[in-house]
N, CA, C and O atoms as a GROMACS GRO file, in nm:
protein
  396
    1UNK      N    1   0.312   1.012   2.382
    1UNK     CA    2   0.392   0.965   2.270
    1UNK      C    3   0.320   1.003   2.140
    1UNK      O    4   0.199   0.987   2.131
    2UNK      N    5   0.400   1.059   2.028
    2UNK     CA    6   0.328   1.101   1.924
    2UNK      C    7   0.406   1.031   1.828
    2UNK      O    8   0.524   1.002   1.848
    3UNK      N    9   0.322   0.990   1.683
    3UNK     CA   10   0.410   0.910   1.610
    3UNK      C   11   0.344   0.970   1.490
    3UNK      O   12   0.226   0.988   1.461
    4UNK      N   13   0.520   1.008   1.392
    4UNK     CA   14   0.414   1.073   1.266
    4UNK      C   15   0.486   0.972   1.188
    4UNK      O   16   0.589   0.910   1.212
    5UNK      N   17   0.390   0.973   1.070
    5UNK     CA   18   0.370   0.837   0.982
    5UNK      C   19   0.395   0.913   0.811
    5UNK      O   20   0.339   1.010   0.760
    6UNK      N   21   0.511   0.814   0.754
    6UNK     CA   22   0.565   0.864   0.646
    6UNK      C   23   0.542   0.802   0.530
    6UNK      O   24   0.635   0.727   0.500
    7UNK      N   25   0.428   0.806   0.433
    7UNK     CA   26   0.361   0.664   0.344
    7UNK      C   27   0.478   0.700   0.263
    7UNK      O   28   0.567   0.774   0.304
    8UNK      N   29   0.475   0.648   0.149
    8UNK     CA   30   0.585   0.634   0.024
    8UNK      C   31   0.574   0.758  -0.068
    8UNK      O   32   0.678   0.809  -0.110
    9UNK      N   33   0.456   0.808  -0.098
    9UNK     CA   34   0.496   0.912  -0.162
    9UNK      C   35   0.549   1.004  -0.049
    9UNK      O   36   0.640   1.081  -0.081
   10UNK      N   37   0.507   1.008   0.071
   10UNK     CA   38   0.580   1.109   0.199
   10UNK      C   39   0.789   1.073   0.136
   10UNK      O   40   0.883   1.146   0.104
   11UNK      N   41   0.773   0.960   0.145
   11UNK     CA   42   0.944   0.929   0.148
   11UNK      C   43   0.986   0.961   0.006
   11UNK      O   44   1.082   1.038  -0.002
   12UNK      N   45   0.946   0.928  -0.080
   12UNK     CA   46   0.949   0.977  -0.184
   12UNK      C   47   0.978   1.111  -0.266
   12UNK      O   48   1.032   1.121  -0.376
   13UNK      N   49   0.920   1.223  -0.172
   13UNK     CA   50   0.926   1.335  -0.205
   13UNK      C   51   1.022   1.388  -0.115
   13UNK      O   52   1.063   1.500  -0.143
   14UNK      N   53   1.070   1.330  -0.007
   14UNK     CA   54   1.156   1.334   0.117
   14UNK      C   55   1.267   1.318   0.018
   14UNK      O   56   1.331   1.420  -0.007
   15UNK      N   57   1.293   1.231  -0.030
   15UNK     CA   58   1.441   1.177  -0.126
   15UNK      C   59   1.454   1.313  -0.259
   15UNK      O   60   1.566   1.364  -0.269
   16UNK      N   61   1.381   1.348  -0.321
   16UNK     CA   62   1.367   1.442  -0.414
   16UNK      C   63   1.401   1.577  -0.323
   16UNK      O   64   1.485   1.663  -0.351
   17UNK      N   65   1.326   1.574  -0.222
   17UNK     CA   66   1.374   1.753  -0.147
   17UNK      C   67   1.548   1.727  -0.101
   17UNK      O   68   1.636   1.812  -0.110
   18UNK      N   69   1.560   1.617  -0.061
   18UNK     CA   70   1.689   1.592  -0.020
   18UNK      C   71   1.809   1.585  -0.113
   18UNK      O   72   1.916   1.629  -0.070
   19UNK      N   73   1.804   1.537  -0.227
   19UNK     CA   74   1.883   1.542  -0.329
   19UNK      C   75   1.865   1.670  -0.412
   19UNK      O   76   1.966   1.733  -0.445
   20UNK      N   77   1.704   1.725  -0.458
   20UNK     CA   78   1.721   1.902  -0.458
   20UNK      C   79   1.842   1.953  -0.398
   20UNK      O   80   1.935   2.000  -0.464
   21UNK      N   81   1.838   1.941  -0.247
   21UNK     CA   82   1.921   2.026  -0.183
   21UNK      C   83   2.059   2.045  -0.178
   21UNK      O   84   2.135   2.141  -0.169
   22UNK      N   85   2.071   1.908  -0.189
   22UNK     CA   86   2.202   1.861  -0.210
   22UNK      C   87   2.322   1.909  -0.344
   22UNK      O   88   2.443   1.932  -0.337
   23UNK      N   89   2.234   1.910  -0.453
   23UNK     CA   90   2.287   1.950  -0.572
   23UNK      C   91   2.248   2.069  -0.601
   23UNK      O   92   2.324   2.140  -0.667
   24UNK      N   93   2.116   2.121  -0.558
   24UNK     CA   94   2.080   2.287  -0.574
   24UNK      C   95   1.997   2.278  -0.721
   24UNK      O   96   2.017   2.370  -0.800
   25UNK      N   97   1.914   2.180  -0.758
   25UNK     CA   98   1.820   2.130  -0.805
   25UNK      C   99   1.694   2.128  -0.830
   25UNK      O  100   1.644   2.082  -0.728
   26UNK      N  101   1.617   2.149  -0.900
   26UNK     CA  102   1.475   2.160  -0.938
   26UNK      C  103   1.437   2.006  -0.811
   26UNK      O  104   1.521   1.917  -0.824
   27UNK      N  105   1.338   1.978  -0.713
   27UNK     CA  106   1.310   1.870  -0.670
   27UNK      C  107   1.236   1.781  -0.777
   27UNK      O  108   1.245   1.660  -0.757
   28UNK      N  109   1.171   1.819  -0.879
   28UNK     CA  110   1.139   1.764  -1.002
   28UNK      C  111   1.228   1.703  -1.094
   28UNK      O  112   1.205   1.646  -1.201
   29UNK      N  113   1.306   1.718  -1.048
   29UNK     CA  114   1.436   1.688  -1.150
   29UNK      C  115   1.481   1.523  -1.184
   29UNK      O  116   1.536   1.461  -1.275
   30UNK      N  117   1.405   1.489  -1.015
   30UNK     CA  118   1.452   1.359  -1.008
   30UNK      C  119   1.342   1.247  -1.001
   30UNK      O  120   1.224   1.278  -0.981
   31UNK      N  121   1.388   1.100  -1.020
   31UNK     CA  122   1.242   1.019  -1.002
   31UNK      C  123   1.304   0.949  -0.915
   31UNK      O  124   1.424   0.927  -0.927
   32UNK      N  125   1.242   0.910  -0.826
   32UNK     CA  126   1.267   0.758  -0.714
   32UNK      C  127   1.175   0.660  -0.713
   32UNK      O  128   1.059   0.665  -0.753
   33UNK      N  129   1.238   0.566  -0.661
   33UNK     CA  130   1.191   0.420  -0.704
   33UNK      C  131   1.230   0.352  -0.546
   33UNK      O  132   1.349   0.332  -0.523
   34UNK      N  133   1.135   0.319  -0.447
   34UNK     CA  134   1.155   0.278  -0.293
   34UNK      C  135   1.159   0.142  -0.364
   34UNK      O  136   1.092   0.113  -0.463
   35UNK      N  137   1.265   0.044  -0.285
   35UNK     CA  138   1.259  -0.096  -0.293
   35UNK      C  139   1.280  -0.163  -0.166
   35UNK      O  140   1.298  -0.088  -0.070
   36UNK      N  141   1.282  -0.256  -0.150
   36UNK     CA  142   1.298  -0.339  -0.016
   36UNK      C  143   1.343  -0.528  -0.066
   36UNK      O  144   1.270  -0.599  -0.136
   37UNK      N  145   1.459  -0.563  -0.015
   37UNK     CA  146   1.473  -0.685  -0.061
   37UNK      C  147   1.543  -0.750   0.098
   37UNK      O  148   1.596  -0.692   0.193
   38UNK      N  149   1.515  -0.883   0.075
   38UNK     CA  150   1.512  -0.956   0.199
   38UNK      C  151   1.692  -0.965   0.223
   38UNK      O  152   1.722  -0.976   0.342
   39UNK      N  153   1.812  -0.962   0.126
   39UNK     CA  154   1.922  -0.955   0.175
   39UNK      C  155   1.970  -0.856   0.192
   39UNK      O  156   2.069  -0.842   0.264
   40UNK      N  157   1.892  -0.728   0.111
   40UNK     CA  158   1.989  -0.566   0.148
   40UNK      C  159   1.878  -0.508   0.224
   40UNK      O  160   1.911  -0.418   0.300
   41UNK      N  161   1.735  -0.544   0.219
   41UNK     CA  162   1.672  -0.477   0.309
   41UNK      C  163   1.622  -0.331   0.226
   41UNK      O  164   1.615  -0.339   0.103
   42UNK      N  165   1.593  -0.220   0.281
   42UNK     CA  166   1.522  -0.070   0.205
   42UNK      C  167   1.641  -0.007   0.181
   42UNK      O  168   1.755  -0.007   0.227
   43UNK      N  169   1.567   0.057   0.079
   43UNK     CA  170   1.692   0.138  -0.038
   43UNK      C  171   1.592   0.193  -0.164
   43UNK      O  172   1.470   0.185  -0.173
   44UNK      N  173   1.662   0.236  -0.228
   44UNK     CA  174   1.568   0.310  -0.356
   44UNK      C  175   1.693   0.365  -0.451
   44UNK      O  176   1.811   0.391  -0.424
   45UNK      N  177   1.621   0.370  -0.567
   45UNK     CA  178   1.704   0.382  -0.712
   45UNK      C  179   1.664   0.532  -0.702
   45UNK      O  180   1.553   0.559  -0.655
   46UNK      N  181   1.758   0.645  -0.750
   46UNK     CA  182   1.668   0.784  -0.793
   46UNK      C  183   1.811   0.803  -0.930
   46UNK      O  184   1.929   0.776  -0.953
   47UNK      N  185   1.692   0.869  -0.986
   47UNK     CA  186   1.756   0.872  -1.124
   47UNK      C  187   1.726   1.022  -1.163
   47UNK      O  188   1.623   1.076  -1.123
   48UNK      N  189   1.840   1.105  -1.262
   48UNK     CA  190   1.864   1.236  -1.280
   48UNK      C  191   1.918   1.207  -1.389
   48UNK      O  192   2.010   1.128  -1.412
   49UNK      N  193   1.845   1.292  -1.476
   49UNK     CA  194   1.953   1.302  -1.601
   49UNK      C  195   1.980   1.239  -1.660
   49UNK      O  196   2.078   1.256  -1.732
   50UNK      N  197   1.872   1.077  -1.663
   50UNK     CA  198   1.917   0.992  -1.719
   50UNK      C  199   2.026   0.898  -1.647
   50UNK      O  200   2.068   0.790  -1.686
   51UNK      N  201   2.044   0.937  -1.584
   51UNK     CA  202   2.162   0.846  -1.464
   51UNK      C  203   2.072   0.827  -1.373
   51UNK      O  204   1.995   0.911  -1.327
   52UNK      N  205   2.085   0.675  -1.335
   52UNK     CA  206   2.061   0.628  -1.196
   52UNK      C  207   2.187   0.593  -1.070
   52UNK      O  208   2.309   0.576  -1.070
   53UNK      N  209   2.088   0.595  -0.978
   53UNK     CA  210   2.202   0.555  -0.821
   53UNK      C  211   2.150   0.473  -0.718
   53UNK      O  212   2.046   0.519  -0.670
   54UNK      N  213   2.187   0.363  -0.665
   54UNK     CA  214   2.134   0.364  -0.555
   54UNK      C  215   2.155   0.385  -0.437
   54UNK      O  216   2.266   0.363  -0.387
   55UNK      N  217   2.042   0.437  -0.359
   55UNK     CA  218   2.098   0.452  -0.202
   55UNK      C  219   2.047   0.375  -0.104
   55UNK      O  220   1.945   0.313  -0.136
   56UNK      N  221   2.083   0.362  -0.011
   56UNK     CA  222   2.053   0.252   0.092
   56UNK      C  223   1.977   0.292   0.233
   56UNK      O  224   1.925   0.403   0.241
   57UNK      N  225   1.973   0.218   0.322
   57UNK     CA  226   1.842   0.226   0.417
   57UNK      C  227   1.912   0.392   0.510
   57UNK      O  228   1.850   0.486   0.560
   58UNK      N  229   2.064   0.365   0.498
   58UNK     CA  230   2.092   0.505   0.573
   58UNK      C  231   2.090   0.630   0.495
   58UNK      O  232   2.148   0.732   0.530
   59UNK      N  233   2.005   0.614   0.364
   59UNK     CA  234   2.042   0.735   0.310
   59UNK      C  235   1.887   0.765   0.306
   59UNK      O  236   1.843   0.879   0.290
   60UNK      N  237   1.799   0.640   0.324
   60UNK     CA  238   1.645   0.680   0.342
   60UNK      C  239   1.602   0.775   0.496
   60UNK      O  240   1.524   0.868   0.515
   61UNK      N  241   1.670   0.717   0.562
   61UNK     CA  242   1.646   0.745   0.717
   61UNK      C  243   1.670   0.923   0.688
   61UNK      O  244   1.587   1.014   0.691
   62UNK      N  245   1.843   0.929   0.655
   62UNK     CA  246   1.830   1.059   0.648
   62UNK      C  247   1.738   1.165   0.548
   62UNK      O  248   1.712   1.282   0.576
   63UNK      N  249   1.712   1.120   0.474
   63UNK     CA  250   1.590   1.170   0.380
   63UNK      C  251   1.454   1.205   0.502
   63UNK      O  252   1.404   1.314   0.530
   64UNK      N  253   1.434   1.118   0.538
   64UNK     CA  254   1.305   1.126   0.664
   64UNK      C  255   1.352   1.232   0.767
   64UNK      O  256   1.283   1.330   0.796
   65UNK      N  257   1.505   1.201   0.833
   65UNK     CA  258   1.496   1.346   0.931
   65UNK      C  259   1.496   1.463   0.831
   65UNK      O  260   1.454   1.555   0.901
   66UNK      N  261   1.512   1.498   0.744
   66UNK     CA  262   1.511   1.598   0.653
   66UNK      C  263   1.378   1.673   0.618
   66UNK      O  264   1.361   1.795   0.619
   67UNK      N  265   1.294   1.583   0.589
   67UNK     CA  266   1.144   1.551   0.610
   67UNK      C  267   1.085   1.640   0.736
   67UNK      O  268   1.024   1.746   0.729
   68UNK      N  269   1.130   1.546   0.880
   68UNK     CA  270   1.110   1.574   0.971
   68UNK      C  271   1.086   1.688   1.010
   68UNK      O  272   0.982   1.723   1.066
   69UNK      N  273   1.230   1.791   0.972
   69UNK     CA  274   1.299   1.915   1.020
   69UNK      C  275   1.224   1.998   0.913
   69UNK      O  276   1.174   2.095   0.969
   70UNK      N  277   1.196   1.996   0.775
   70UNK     CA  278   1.216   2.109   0.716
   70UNK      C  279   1.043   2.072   0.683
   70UNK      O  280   0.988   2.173   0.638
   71UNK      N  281   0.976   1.989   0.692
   71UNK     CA  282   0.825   1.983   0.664
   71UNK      C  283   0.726   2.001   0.785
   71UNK      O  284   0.629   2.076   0.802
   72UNK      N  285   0.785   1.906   0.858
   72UNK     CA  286   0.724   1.897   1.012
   72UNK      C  287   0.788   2.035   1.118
   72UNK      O  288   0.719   2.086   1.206
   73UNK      N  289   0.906   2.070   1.092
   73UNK     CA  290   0.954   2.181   1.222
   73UNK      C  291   0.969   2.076   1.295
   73UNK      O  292   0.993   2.102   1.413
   74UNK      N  293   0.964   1.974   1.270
   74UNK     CA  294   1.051   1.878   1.451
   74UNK      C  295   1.195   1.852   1.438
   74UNK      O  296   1.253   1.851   1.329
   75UNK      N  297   1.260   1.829   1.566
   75UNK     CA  298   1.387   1.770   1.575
   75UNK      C  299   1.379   1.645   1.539
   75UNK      O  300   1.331   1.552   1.602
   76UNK      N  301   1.451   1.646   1.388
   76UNK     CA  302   1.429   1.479   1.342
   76UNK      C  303   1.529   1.381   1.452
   76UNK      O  304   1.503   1.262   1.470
   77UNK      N  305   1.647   1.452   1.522
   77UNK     CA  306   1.745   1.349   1.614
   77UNK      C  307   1.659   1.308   1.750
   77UNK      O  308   1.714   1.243   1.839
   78UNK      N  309   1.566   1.337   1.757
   78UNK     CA  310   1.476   1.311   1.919
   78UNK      C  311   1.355   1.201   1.889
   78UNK      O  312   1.283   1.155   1.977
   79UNK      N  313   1.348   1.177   1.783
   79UNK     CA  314   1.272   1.112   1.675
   79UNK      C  315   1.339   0.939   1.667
   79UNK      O  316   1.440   0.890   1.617
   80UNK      N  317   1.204   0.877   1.756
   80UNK     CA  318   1.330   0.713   1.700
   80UNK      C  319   1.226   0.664   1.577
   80UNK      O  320   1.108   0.633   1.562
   81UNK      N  321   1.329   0.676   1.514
   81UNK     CA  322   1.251   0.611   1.356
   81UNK      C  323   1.238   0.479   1.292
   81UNK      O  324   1.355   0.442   1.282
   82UNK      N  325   1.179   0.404   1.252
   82UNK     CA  326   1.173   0.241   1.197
   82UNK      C  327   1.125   0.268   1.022
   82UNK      O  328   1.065   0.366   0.977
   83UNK      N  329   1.156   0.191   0.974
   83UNK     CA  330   1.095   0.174   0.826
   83UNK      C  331   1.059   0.015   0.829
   83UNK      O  332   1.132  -0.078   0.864
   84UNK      N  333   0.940   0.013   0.786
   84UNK     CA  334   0.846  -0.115   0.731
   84UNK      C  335   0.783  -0.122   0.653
   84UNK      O  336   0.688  -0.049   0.626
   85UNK      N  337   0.851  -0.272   0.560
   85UNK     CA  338   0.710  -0.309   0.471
   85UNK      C  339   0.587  -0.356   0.540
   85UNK      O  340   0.574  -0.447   0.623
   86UNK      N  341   0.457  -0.236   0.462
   86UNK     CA  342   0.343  -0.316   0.491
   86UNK      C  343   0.277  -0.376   0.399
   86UNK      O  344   0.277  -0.311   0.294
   87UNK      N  345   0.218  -0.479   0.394
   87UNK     CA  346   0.121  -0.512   0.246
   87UNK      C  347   0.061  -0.431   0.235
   87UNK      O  348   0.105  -0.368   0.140
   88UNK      N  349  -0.049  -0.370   0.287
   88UNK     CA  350  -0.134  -0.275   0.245
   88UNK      C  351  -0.038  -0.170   0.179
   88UNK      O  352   0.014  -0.194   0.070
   89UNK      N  353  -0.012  -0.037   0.255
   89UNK     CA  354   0.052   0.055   0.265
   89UNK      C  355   0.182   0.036   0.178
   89UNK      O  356   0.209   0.147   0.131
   90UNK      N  357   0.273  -0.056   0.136
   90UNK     CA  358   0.397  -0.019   0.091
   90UNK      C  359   0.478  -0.003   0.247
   90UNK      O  360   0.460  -0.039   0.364
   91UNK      N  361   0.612   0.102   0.138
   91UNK     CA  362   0.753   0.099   0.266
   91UNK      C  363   0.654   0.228   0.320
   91UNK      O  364   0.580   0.306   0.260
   92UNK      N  365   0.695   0.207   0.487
   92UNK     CA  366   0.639   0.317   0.559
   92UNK      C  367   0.712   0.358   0.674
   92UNK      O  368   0.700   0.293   0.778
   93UNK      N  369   0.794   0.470   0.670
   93UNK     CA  370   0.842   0.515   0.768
   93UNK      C  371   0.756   0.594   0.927
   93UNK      O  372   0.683   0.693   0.930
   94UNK      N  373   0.791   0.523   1.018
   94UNK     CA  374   0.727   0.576   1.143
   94UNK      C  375   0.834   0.649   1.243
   94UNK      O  376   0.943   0.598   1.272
   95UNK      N  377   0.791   0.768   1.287
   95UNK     CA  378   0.896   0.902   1.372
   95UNK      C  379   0.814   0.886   1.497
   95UNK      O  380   0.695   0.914   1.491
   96UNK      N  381   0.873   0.839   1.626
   96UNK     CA  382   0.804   0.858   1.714
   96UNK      C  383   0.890   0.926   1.825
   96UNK      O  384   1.011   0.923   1.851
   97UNK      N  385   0.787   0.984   1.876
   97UNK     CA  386   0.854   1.124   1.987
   97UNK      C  387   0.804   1.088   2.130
   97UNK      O  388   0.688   1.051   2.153
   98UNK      N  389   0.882   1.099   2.207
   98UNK     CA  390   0.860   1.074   2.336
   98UNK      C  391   0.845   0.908   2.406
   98UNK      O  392   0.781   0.859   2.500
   99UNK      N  393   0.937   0.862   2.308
   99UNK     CA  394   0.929   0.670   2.359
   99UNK      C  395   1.053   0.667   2.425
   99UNK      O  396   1.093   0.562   2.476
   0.00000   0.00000   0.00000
């Protein structure tokens, strides 16, 4: 079993390559902001242009297989993934292969 581990700037820059791509974008272009609240749970603000948005825990996940596929070369769908707050660490996404 192998488990790769995604700290916040990992997700962070995951959300920026992903919205890059999306719009065809400088990945600089944008800032994100990871949050976590006890009734909506993980999500993050990213802001462009002076406009903000938010997206929610399914738009983080897919940010991470994105991650997965285009940083790592793995199949992000074979990948069972969790996101957790840690105190230490912040939000931290974990990809584990072969569970």
């Amino acid at each position: 079993m192998e488990t790769i581990t995604l700290y916040e700037q990992d997700l962070v820059n995951a959300l920026c390559l992903l919205e890059a791509e999306k719009k065809q974008k400088d990945p600089s272009s944008f800032e994100v902001e990871l949050m976590w609240d006890e009734e909506y749970g993980f999500s993050a603000e990213v802001t462009e242009d002076d406009r903000s948005r938010i997206l929610i825990e399914a738009n983080l996940i897919e940010a991470v297989r994105f991650w997965l596929r285009y940083q790592h070369g793995r199949d992000p769908f074979s990948a069972r993934l969790e996101l957790k707050l840690e105190e230490e660490r912040g939000i931290v996404a974990y990809a584990t292969y072969g569970a």
